[in-house]
N, C-alpha and C positions, 0 to 999 in steps of 0.2 A: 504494500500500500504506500502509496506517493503521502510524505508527511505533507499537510497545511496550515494555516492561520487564516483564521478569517475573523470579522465581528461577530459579535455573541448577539446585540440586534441592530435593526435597520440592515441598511444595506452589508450584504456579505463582504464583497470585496476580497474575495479571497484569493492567496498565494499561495501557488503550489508549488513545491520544490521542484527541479528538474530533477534534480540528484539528492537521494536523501542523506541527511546530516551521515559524516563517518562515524560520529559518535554522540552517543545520547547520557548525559550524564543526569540518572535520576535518583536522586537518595531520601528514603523515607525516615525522619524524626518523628519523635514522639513530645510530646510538651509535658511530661507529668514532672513534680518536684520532688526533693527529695530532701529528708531531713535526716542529717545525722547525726544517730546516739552518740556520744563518746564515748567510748572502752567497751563498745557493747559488741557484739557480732549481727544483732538486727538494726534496722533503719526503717522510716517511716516515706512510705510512698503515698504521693495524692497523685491520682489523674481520674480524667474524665473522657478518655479513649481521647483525645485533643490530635490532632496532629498542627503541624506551625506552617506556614507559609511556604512552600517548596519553593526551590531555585533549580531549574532545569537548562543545564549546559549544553548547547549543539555546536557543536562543531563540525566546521565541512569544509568546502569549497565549492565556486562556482564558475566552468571553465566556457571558451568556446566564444561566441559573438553574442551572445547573451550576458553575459557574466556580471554586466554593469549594470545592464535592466534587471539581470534577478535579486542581484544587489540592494538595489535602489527600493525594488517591490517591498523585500525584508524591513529595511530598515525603514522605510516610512512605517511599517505595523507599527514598529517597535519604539517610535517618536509618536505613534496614539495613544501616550498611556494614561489619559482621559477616556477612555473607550476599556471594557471590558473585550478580552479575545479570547479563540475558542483556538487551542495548539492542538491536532489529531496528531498522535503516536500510534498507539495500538490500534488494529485494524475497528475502524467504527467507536473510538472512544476518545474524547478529549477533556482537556486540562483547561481549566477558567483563570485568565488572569489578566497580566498583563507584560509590553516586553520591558524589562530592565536596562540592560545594556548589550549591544553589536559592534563591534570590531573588526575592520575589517584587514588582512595587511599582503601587502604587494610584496613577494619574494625576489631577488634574482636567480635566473633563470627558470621562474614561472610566470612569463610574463602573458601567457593566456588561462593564469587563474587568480584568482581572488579567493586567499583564504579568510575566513571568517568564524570569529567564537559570539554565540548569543546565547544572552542569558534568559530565563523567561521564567518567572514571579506568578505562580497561584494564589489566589485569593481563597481555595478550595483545594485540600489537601489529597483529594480523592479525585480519581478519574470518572467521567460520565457519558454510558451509553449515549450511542449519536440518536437513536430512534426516544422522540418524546413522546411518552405514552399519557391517554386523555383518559381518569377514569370517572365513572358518572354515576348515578343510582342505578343499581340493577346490572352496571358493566365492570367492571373490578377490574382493576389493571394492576400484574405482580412486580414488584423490584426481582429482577431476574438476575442481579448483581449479587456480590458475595459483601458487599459492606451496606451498612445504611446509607442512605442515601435523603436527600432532603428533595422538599415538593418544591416547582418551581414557579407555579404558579396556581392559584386558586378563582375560578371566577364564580359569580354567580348572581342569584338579582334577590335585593331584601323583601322577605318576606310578609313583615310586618314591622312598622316605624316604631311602635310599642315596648319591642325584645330587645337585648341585644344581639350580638351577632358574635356567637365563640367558635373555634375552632381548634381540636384538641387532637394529640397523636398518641398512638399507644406508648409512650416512651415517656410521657410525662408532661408533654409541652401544651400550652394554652396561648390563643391568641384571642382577643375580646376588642369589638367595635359599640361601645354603650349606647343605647339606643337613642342617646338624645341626638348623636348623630347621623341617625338613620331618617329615613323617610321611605314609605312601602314604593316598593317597584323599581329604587333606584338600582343601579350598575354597581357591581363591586369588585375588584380586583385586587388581587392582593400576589405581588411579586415578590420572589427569596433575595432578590436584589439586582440594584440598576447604578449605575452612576449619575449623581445627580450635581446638578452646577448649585453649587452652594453660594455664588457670588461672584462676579470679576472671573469669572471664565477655572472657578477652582474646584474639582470635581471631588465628591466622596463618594464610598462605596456603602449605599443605604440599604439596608436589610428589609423587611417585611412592607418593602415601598407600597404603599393602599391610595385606592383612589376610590371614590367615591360618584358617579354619576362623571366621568371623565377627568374631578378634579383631585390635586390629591391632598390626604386629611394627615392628619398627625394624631387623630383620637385612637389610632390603632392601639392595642399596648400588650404587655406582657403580661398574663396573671399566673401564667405557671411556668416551671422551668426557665429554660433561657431561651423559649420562645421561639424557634428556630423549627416548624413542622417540617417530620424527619417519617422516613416507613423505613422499617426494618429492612436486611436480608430474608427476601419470600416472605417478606409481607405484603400487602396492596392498601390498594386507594380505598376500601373499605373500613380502613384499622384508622381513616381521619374522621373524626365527628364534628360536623360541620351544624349548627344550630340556627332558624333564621333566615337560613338562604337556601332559597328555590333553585332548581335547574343549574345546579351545582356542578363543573368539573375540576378534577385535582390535576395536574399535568406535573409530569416528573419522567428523569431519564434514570435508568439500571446507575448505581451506586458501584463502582468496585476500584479495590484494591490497587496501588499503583504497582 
């Protein structure tokens, strides 16, 4: 499979390798802490399965009469890093992030290639199935991945202005829209995260981004866990309880392991 990069949304834009990277430099950390007894032979561990922000090293080359346009294609990705991007590695599976840094350097006596090291920064420590699965009342759709995996999107339309609006995962997590910011029949959507211009052209990476009848609300909030609806390994879109909203679907891509 020809590795690429493309945008995560709007327009694709995508770049495909000619030649894929010689090397893939991918290493998985864990983020738990650790406290040490002293004189003791046990220690105190916390974690919460966390992984940290990965850094994904490619390196390659790019030769031929191309070499400056495929060049140029990269390294503009990788000067969008106000843009969320989708990096494919494994066949049908990519990394959320964004690029860090590209390097390019001119050898003697390669002067019809361009070697190149680029680094490329996850926002998401796990890899994610390319095919995004819709699941709805009565249609179940399974995380077919071996790790958890998180919903990507929620839509749906309110049911009653009256209620609020929760949505809950079997793993602990709650999300809650109180109903004084509801109105019956409005539009709801509710995204795992978007880059949003916070000011003067400065973007952050917004988690449970909600909107409201197209506009978007900040009434969203956390009531349980750290809020983040997640389906297990061979769980589905049926393990989310969704209260309040009609014509509901959950959209999420297969969770797995890097």
């Amino acid at each position: 499979m020809a590795m690429t990069l493309s945008n995560y949304s709007g327009a694709a834009d995508t770049f495909t390798w000619p030649d894929n990277p010689n090397t893939v430099d991918d290493v998985l950390d864990s983020n738990y802490t650790i406290t040490n007894i002293d004189y003791q032979r046990y220690h105190i561990f916390v974690s919460g399965g966390g992984i940290p922000p990965k850094s994904i090293i490619l390196t390659g080359d790019f030769h031929g009469t191309t070499k400056n346009t495929s060049y140029l294609a990269l390294s503009k990705h990788f000067s969008e890093n106000y843009k969320l991007k989708k990096l494919y590695w494994e066949t049908g599976k990519f990394y959320l992030g964004v690029g860090k840094q590209c390097k390019k350097t001119h050898t003697g006596g390669r002067t019809n290639f361009i070697d190149y090291v680029a680094t490329f920064e996850t926002v998401i420590g796990i890899l994610f199935g390319n095919t995004q699965h819709d699941g709805t009342s009565g249609d179940a759709k399974t995380n077919a991945g071996n790790v958890t995996t998180f919903v990507e999107e929620i839509t749906g339309t309110v049911t009653s202005g009256a209620s609020d609006i929760t949505v809950t995962d079997s793993i602990g997590n709650q999300l809650t829209i109180p109903n004084s910011a509801l109105t019956t029949g409005q539009a709801i959507v509710i995204k795992f995260v978007k880059m949003v211009d916070s000011g003067d052209g400065i973007y952050v990476t917004e988690y449970n981004y909600c909107t409201i009848a197209g506009t978007q609300t900040k009434a969203i909030s956390v009531t349980e866990g750290f809020g983040m609806t997640q389906i297990e390994s061979s769980g589905d879109s049926d393990d989310i309880t969704i209260t309040n909203m009609s014509n509901w679907h959950i959209k999420f891509h297969d969770g797995w392991s890097a």
